[in-house]
N, C-alpha and C positions, 0 to 999 in steps of 0.2 A: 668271051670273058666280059663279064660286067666293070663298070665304072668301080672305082675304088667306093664313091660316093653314097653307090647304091644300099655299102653297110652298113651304115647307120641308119637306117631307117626303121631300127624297130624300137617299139615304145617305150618311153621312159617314163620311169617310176619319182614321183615327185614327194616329197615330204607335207609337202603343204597338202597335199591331196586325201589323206591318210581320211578315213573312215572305221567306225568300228563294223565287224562284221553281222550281219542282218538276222544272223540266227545263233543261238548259244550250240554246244556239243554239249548233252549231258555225259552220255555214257559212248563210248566206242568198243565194240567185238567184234576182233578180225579171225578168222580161219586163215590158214595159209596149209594149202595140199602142194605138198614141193615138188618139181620136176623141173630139171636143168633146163628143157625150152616149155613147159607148158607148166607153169605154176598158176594153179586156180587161187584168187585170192579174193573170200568173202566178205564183206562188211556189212555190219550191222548197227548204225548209229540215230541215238536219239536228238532230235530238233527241238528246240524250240525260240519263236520268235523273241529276239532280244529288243529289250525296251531301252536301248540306247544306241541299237544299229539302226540302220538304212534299209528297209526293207525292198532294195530292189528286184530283179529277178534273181529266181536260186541259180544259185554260180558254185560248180565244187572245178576244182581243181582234176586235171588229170594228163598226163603225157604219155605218147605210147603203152598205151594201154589198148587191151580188147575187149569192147563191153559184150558180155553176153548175157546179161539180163540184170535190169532194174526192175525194183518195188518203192512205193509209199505205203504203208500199213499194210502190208502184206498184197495189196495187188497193183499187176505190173506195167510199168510207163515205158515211156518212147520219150526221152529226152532228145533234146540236140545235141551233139556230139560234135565239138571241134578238136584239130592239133591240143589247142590249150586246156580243154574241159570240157566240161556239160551243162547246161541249161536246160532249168524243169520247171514247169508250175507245180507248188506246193501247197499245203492250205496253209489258212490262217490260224494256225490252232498248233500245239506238239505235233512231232510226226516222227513214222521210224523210219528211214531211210535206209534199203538194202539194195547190193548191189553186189555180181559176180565178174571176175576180170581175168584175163590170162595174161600171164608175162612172162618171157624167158629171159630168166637171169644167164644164164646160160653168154648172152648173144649183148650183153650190157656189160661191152669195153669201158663207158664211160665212170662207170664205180659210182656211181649213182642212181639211190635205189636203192634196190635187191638187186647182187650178183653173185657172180661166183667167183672164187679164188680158189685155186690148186682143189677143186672139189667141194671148197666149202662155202655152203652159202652166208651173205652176210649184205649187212644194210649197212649205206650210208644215206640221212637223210637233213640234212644240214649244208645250203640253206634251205631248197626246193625238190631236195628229192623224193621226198613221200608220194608225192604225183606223179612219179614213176611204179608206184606198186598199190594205188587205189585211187577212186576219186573223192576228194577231200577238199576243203576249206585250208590251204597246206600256209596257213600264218602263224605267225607267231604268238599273236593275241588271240588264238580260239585253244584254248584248253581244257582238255577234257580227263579224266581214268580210262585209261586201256585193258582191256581183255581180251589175254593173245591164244590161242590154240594153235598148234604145227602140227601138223600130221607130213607120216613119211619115216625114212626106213636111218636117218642119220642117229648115228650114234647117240650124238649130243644134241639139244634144241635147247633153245636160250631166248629169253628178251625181257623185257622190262618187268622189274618189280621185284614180287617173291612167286616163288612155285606155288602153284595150289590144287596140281592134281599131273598125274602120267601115267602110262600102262604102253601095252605093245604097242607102239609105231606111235605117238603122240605125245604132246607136254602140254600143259595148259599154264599162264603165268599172270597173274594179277598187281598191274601197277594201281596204288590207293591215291598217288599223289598226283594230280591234275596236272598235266605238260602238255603242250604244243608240240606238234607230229613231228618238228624237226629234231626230235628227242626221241622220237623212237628208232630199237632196236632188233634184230632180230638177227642168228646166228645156228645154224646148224650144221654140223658135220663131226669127220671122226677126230672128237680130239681129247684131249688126255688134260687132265690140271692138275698143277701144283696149286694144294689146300691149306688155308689158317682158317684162324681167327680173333679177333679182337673185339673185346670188354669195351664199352663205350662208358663212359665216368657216368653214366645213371645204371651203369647194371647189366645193361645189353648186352648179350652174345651176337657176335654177326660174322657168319659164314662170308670166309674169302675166298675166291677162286681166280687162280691165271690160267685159261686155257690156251693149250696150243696144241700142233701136231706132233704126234709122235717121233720122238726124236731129240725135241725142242727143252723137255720138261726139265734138263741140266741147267737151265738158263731164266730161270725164273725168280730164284732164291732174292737177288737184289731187287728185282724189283718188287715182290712183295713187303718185302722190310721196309722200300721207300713208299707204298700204302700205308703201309701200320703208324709211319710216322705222320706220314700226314694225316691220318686220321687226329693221332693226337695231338698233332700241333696245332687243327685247328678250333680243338675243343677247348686249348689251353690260352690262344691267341686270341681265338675270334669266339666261343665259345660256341662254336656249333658243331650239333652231334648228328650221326649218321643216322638216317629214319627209318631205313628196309631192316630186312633180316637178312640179306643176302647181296652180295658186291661180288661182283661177275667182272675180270677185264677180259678180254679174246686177242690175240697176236695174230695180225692178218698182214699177209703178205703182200697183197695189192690194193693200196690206199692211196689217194689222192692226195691226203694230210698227214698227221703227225699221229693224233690219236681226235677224238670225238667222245664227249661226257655227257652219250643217253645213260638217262637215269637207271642207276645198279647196272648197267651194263656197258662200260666202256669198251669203246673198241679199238685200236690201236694196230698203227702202221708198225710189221713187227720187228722195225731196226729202235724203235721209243718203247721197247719192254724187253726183247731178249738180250744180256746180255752172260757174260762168263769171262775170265783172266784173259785164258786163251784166243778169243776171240772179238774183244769189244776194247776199245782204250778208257783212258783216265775221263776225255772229253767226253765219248759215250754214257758212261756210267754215272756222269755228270745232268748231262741232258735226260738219260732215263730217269732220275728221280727227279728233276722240276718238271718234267711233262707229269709222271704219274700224281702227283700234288696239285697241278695245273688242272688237270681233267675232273680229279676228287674234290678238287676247292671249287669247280661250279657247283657242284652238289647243291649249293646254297645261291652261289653267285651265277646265275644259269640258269637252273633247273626250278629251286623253289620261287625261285626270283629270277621270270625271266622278259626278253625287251617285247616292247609293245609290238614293234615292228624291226623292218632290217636296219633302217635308220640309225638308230639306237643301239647296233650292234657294241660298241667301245663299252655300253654300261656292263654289258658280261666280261669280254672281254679285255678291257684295258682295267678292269677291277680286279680282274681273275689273275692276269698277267703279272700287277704289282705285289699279289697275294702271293704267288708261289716265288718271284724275288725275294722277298723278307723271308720266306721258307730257305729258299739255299741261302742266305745271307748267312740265317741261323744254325744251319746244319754245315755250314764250312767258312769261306771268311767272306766276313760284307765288303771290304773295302777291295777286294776281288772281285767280286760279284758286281760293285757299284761300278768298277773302270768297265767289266768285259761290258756289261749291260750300254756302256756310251761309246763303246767300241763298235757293237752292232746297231746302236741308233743311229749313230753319224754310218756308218756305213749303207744302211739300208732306209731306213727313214729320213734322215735329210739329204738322200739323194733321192726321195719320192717325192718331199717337201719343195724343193729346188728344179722342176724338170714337170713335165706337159703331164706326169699322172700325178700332183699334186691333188689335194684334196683336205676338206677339213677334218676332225674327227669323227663329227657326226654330219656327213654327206647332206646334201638338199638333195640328189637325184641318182638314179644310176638306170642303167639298163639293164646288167647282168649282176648280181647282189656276189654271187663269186667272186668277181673282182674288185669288192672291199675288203676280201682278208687280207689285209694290207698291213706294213709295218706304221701304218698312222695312224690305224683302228687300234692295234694290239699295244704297240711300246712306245710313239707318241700316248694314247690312251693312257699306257699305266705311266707315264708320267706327267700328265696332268690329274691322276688320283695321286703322287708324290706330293706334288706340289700342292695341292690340296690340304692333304696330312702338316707339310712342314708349318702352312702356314694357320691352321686352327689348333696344332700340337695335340699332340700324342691323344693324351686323356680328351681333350674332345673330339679328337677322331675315333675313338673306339664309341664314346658315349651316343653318336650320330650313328655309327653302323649298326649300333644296339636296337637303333630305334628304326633305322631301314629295314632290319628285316623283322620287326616286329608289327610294321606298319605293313609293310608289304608282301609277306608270305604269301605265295599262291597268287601272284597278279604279275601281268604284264607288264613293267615297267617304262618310264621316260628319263631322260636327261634332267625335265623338269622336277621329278617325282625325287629323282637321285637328291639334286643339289638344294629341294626346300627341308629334306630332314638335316641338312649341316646349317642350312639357315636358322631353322628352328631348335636345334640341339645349340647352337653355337652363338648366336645372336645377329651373326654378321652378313651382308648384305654382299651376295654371289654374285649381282648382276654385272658386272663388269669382268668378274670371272671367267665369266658362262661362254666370255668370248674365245675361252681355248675351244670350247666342241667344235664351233662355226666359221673360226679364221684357220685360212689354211694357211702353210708359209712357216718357214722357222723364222723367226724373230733376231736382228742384230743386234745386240747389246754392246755400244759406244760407249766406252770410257775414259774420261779423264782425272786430273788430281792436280789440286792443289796445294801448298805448303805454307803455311805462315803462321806466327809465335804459338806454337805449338798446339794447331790446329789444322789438319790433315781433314780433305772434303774430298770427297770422291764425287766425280760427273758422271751424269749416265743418261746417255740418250737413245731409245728403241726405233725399231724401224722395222718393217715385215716388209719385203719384195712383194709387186704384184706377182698372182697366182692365176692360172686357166680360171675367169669366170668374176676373178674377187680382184679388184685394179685398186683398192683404195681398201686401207685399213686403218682401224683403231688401235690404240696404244691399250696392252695386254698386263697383267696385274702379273709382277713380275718377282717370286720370293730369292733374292739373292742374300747368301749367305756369305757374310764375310768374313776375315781376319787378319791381324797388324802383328807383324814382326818385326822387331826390333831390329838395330844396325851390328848385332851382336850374335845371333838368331833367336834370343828369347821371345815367346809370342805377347805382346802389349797390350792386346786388344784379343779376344778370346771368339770362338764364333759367332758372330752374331748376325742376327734375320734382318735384312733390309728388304722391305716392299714397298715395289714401285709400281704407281698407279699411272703416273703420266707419261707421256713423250719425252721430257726432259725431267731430272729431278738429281739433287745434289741430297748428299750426307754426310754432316761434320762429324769429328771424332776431336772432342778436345782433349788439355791436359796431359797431352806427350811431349816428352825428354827430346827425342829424335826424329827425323823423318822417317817414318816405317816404309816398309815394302807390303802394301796389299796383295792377301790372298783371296783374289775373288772366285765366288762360282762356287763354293767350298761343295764337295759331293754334288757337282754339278745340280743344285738345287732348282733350275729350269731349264727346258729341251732348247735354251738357244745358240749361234755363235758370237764367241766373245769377243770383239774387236779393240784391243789396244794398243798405242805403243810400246815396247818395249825392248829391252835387249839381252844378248844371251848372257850378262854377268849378274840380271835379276833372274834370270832364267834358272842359271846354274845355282844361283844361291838357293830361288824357292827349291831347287829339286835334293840341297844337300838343308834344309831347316826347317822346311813346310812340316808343321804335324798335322793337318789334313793329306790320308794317303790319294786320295783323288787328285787333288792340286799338286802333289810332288810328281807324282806318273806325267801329268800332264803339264809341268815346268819341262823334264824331259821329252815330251813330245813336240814341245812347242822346239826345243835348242834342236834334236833331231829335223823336224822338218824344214826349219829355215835353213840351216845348214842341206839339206837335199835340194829345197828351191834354189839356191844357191848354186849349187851343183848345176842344175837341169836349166838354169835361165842363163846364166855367166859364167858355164863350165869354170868354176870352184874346184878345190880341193877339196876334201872331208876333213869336215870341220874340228880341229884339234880339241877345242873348249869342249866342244860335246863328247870328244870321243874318253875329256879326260873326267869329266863330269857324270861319265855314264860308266867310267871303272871304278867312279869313290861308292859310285851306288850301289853297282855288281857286290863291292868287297866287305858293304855292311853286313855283318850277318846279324844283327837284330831286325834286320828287313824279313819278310815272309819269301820264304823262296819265290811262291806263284808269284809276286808282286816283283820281283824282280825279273822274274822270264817275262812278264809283260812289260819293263820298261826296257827291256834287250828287241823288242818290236816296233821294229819302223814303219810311222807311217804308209798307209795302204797305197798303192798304185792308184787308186779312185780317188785315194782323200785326195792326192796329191795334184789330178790331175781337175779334182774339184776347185782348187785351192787358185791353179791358175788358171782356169776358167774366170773366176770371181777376181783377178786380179787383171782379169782384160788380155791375157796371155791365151793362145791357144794350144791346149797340152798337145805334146807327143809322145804317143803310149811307148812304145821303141825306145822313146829316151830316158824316159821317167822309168821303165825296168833296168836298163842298162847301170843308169847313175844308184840305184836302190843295190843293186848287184856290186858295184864299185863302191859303193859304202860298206854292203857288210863285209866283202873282202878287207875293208883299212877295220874293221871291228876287230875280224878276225886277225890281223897281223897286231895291233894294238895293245893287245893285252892275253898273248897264248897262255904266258904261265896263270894268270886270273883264270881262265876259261881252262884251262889242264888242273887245276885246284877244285872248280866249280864244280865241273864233269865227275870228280873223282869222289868227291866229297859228299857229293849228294846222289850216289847211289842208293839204293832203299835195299838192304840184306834181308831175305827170309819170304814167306809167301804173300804172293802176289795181295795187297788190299787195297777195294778203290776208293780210302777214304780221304778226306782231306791232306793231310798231313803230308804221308806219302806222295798221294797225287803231285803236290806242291815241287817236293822233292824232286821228282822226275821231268817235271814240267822243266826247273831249271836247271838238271844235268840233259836233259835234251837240249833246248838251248842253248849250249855251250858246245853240246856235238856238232851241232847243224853250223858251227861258226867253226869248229876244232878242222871239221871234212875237208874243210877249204884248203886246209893246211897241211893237212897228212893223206891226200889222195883217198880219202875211205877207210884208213885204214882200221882207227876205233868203232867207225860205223859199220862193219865188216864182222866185226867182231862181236859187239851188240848185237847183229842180227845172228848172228850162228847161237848165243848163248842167251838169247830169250827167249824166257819160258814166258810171259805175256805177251798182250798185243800192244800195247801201250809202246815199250820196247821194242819191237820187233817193227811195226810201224815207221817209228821214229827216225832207225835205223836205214828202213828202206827209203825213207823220204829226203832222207840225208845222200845217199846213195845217187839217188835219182837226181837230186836238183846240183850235182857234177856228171851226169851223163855219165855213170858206173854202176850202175844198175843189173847189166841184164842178166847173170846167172841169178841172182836173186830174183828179180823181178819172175823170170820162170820155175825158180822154188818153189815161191810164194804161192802162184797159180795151180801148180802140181799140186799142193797140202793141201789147198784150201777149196779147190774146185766145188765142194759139193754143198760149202757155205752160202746161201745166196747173198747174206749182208756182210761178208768177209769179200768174197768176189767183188760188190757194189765199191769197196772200200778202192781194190784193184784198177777197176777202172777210172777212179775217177782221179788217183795216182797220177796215173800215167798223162792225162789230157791237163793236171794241174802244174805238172811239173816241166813238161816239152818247152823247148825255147819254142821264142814267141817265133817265127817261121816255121816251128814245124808242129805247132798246135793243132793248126785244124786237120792238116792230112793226121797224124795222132787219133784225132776223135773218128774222122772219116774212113782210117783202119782198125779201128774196136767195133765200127754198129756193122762189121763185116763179120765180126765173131762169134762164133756158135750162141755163146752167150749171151748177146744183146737178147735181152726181149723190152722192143718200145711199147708192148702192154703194161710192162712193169711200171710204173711212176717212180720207184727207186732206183732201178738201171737205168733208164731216160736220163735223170737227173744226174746221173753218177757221171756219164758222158758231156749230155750239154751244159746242164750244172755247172759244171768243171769248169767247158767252153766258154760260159760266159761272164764268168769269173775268176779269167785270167786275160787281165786288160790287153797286155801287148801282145796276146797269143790273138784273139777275138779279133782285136782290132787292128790286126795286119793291114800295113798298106794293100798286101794282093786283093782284100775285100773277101777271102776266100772262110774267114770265119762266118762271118755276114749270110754268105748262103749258101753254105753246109746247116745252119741253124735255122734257117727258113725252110731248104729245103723237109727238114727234118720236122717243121712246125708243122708244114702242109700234109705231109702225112700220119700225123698226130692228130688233127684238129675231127677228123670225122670219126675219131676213135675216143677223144678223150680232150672234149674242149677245155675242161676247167685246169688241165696239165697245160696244153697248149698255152693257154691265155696268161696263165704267168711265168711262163716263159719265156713272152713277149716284153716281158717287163728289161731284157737286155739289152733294147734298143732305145729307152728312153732317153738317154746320155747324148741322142748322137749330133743335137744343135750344138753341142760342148766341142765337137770335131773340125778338122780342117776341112775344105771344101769337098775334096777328094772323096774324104771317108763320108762325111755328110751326104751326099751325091748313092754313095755306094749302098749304106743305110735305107736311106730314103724310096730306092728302086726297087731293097728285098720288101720292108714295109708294104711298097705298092702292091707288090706282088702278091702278095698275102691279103693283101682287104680287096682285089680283087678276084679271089678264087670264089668260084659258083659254092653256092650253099654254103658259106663259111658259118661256121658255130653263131650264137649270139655275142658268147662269151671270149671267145678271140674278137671278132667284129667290133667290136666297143674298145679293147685295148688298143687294138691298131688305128681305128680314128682319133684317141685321145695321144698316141702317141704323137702321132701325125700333126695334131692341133686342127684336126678338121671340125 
């Protein structure tokens, strides 16, 4: 066994380093003759020397690959050949570079590349996989038009652009629009589509197609509609119109990712496009249409505009990410969208922000570019483009994007390039801005207040934690949105934008009657934590008078959690204030139902155990579930007839629809079930599940069941129906491993990857299992260590199959300096363990050193 030490040793990629590349791609034509192990894959690309590259030696990219013959101008070379590429002399003058390759997609677990799924072959090339299926220049800034031909016996043949020719056993496809290889596509096999199409506001007809397997084509209908909309929302928002004649998505079953936005042909992991009543919930159908919007909105933000390098990743997207928000904001409720959206920030990015894989938005270095798709690239990113927007307002935020992609169509992009068209559009001077791409670390925001003849000044002092690499930070330009309420609850003072430039900085409010109650953060207007005094009777007040819906969710999350600290530091009772504070809000019914089922959600396990971390307290995951369990039990006793009213009332009568409204609806009569179960042994949830005709329902029901350990004739219903589902099954497993008391977690997981069903080829069953495992704190983090390495051992035999799975999977262990000595110790050994295995990936090897802090 090698030194743990020895894994890091491979080269890192630096920013400062960046060079343009030494030769342009006019034109590219590839051939691809398919065979599941011996796919011949031709190219044919025009050179020529670029007058603002580096002409050092020619360098193409390529990884397992087989070269079997190179040309320059049609006669043929003996390049050098390594692991990483090839090395050739070229002349000094145009040149055409051909070359022949073979690769078996066949035998490419990693889903990277050309491979194949359930027969069908298909590409992922994003960030470095195109050097898996030719040799190439595989950057971001070399872009060229593609010219694809497929030869072979599949049904269907698919890739970029529009069609422009076919006959027996071939398709020929011509993309016009210049893209970077990590954009291209390629997709053949037997499969069937649901067909539209959509009128673009200048006149265009454009051919729509969802392709899937036979079988699948019941399940298509939503998400094409969530296309159509997005097409027009973003002609009407952002006025940009779709450019092919033809939009292709494909539903592929074994995907790495969510979906991938090559140009006119999206590909997608097929649990982010198939959905139906029967088989997908309210949250599925949710996430199906901001992915399909997500993938269609690079179109522009991506595709025709894309980053220079990987660096610069956040400029797609953390711009793409806050574009398909304002998309669901618009198509269901924003001030839902705005809580869920900081629900998943603080959960996943400032737990990356806070912990040894911190990093900034836009990286100085990495080794593996896989492991920045990170929640700091994507949702920190889209909210520093928020914060952005609040703070140059609306009309000159559109006026500035008008001009980015006017100015930039068809180029490679920078951070720099981004923030001088709002300079220019806008007047104002970004550079103190610009420190969100390059400071890592969430930000503490310290406030205090003053009172005197009626003058009300709010204190506010920032601070950033040292981060892995960055010990010292600047003071961050900070738009805080406030508001004053009255001692009555009328609001005094209306939202207003406070920007804060320094370390310290105060803001008067004169000319009030009363001392107000500050509402700060209003729509959480920047990604920081809010550090104040206060107590639960301002608490209770903002959460019964706040008209910012943001601030009232989070009045009750603040009374919720102190009262859970409480609990879990000073074995506390459950806190009466909150519990009576959280029935006047249940009983508003001018509230949004969803907005209610979200303030009936305690505090995370993670937030919780974040919370005493940072308070110098060492959490104990066992006790932090136990007392969160003991709370919703006194919820549940607190107010049955409330939650017997809620349940009943917000039933949805007649056929199944996943639209807002509804949704909403069910949201908060399930949340009342999952607190009713407590009470009645299963008995409503017993009943729900025998009489739903959705999944939504039917779900609900079972998860209600399970989290009292009354599950199991259902739970083997369930299994019997649905067997032949594989994203209804993924659903099944990953049930069972979220719901087990935390002692019987891990054996849980380590009795399902024994069933016929597991396949750890899959990335959606892997996920659905460890997934689970590693986010279900007290199950994981059992004192026996037994979660620990059940998930290691499980990494280890992943990693030579499917590093970039592996490697964020690794991201479970970052938490573990947060632990008692014990679990630290125990952590610590499976880690070793793992960056000591011979030939470990790149792409694990870099996670587990940065874990480590090596």
């Amino acid at each position: 066994m090698k030194d743990a030490a020895a894994t890091t040793s491979h080269d890192t990629v630096y920013l400062a380093d960046y060079a343009p590349f030494g030769w342009t791609v006019e034109e590219v034509h590839l051939t691809f003759r398919l065979s599941p192990d011996a796919t011949r894959v031709t190219s044919r690309i025009r050179f020529a020397p670029n007058p603002e590259g580096r002409q050092d030696r020619f360098f193409l990219h390529g990884e397992q690959l087989k070269l079997i013959e190179a040309k320059i101008d049609g006669a043929p070379v003996s390049p050098e050949v390594t692991p990483r590429g090839l090395t050739c002399d070229v002349p000094d003058a145009p040149f055409t570079w051909e070359a022949e390759v073979e690769i078996a997609p066949a035998q490419n677990f990693a889903l990277e590349g050309l491979y194949m799924s359930n027969g069908m072959y298909c590409t992922q090339c994003e960030a470095e996989g195109f050097r898996k299926i030719t040799y190439y220049p595989d950057r971001p800034d070399v872009m060229s038009t593609f010219t694809v031909r497929i030869e072979g016996d599949e049904k269907v043949k698919l890739a970029n652009g529009n069609p422009v020719d076919s006959g027996a056993g071939f398709a020929e496809w011509h993309d016009p629009w210049p893209k970077p290889a990590y954009l291209f596509a390629l997709v053949a096999g037997d499969l069937v589509n649901h067909p539209d199409s959509f009128t673009t506001r200048s006149g265009k007809q454009v051919e729509l197609n969802i392709w899937v397997r036979p079988g699948d084509e019941d399940k298509c209908a939503f998400g094409m509609e969530a296309l159509k909309k997005s097409m027009k929302w973003d002609e009407e928002v952002y006025g940009r119109e779709y450019d092919l004649d033809i939009f292709n998505i494909v539903a592929v079953d074994d995907f790495n990712m969510g979906a991938m936005e090559n140009k006119g042909l999206n590909i997608f992991n097929s649990s982010c496009v198939l959905a139906s009543p029967e088989t997908s919930t309210d949250a599925n159908f949710e996430r199906i249409e901001a992915i399909i919007a997500h993938e269609y909105f690079h179109n522009w933000t991506g595709n025709r505009i894309t980053c220079r390098d990987w660096f610069q990743l956040c400029l797609k997207e953390g711009l793409t990410v806050f574009r398909d928000a304002q998309f669901t904001a618009d198509m269901r409720s924003e001030p839902v969208k705005r809580i869920g959206d900081v629900i998943d920030l603080r959960a996943r990015q400032f737990r990356e922000d806070n912990g040894p894989l911190a990093h900034p938005v836009r990286p100085e270095s990495f080794q593996e570019i896989n492991n920045f798709y990170t929640a700091t690239v994507y949702e920190k990113g889209a909210e520093v483009i928020g914060m952005l927007k609040r703070l140059v307002g609306d009309d000159e935020y559109y006026k500035a994007l008008d001009l980015y992609f006017a100015r930039h169509d068809g180029q490679a992009c920078t951070i720099e390039d981004w923030l001088a068209v709002f300079e220019e559009a806008t007047g104002r001077d970004l550079s103190q801005f610009k420190r969100w791409y390059s400071q890592a670390g969430t930000p503490r925001l310290h406030v205090t207040e003053t009172w005197e003849d009626g003058t009300f000044t709010l204190h506010f002092r920032q601070e950033t934690p040292a981060t892995p690499g960055q010990p010292e930070k600047q003071p961050q330009v900070l738009p805080i949105e406030v508001g004053l309420i009255g001692p009555n609850g009328d609001e005094v003072v209306e939202t207003t934008l406070l920007e804060m430039t320094e370390a310290e900085q105060s803001f008067a409010f004169t000319g009030l009657g009363a001392r107000p109650v500050p509402s700060i953060l209003r729509g959480f207007s920047a990604p920081v934590i809010l550090q104040r005094e206060t107590d639960n009777a301002e608490r209770a007040f903002l959460m019964a008078h706040d008209t910012d819906p943001y601030n009232r969710w989070e009045a009750g999350r603040g009374l919720a959690k102190q009262a859970l600290m409480r609990m879990i530091a000073g074995g506390a009772a459950p806190d009466e204030a909150y519990l009576g504070a959280l029935h006047t809000l249940l009983s508003d019914e001018t509230l949004d139902p969803a907005f209610r089922a979200l303030a009936m959600a305690l505090p995370s396990e993670d937030d919780l155990a974040q919370t005493l971390h940072e308070s110098s307290m060492t959490p104990d995951p066992q006790r932090i579930w136990e007392k969160r369990e003991e709370m919703r039990d006194a919820m549940a006793r607190w107010m049955p007839d409330l939650l017997e009213k809620l349940f009943h009332a917000h039933q949805v009568p007649g056929t199944y629809q996943p639209d807002a409204g509804p949704a909403a609806s069910r949201a908060l009569a399930n949340a009342a079930l999952s607190l009713l179960t407590r009470l009645d042994g299963g008995e409503k949830a017993r009943a729900q599940y025998a009489s739903a005709d959705n999944m939504t329902q039917q779900l609900a029901a079972l998860s209600c069941l399970l989290s009292i350990d009354a599950a199991k004739g259902e739970l083997a219903a369930f299994y019997d129906h649905w067997q032949a589902d594989r994203l209804v099954i993924d659903k099944w497993f990953s049930l069972q491993v979220a719901y087990a008391k935390p002692a019987e977690t891990a054996a849980t997981a380590a009795a399902l990857v024994e069933h016929p069903d597991f396949d750890m080829k899959n990335p959606n069953r892997f996920r659905a299992v460890f997934g689970a495992l590693s986010m279900s704190p007290a199950g994981f983090h059992h004192a026996s260590g037994a979660g620990y390495e059940l998930l290691a051992d499980w990494l280890l035999k992943l990693d030579p199959l499917n590093p970039q799975t592996t490697a964020r999977m690794c991201a479970a262990f970052q938490t573990w300096r947060r632990f008692d000595a014990d679990r630290q110790a125990m952590m610590k050994t499976q880690l070793e363990r793992i960056g000591a295995q011979q030939d470990l990936s790149r792409d694990t090897s870099e996670m587990v050193s940065r874990i480590l802090g090596d």
